[in-house]
C-alpha positions in Angstrom: -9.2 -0.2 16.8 -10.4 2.8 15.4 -12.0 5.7 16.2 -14.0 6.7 13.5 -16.3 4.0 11.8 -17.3 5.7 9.1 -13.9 4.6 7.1 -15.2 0.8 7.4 -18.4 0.9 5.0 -19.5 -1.9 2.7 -18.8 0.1 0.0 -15.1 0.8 1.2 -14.5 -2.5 1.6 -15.1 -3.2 -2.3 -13.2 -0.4 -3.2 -10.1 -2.1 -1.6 -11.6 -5.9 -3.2 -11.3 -4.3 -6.4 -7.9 -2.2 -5.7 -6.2 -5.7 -4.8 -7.7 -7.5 -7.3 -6.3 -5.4 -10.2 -2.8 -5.6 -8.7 -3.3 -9.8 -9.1 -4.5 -8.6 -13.1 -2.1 -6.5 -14.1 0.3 -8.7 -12.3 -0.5 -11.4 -13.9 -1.6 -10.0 -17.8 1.0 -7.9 -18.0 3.8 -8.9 -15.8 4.1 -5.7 -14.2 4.7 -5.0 -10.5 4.5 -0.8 -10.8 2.2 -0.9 -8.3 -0.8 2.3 -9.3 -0.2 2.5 -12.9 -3.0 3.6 -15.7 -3.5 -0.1 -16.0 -4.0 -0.4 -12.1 -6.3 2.2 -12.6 -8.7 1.5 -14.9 -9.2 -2.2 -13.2 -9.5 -0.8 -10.1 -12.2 1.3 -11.8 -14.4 -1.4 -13.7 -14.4 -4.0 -10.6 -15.3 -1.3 -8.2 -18.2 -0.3 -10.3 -19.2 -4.0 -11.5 -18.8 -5.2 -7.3 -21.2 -2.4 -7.0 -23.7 -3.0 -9.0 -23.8 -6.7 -9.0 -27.1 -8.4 -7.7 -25.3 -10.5 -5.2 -23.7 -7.7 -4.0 -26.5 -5.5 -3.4 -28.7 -8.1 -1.7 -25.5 -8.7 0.8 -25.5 -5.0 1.2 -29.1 -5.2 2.6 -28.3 -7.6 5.4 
């Protein structure tokens, strides 16, 4: 277990959501497997800030 539990915020955990997520899309879309690519990038980027600024999201956040 770890020490510091500052690592394990909600907002952390949708950061890594969104980071797996785009490896599924660009996976998928555009067959590659390159792991962190531009196209990684950019994915990672627009579900991060679209997980965090959903209304669902938020109100989960509160709880």
């Amino acid at each position: 277990m770890a020490e510091n539990n500052e690592e394990y915020t909600y907002e952390k955990l949708l950061e890594t959501i969104a980071h797996e997520i785009a490896h599924c899309i660009v996976y998928d879309l555009y067959g590659e497997h390159k792991g962190h690519g531009d196209k990684h990038k950019i994915i990672t980027e627009e579900l991060k800030h679209y997980l965090l600024t959903d209304k669902t999201m938020k109100i989960l956040q509160k709880d």
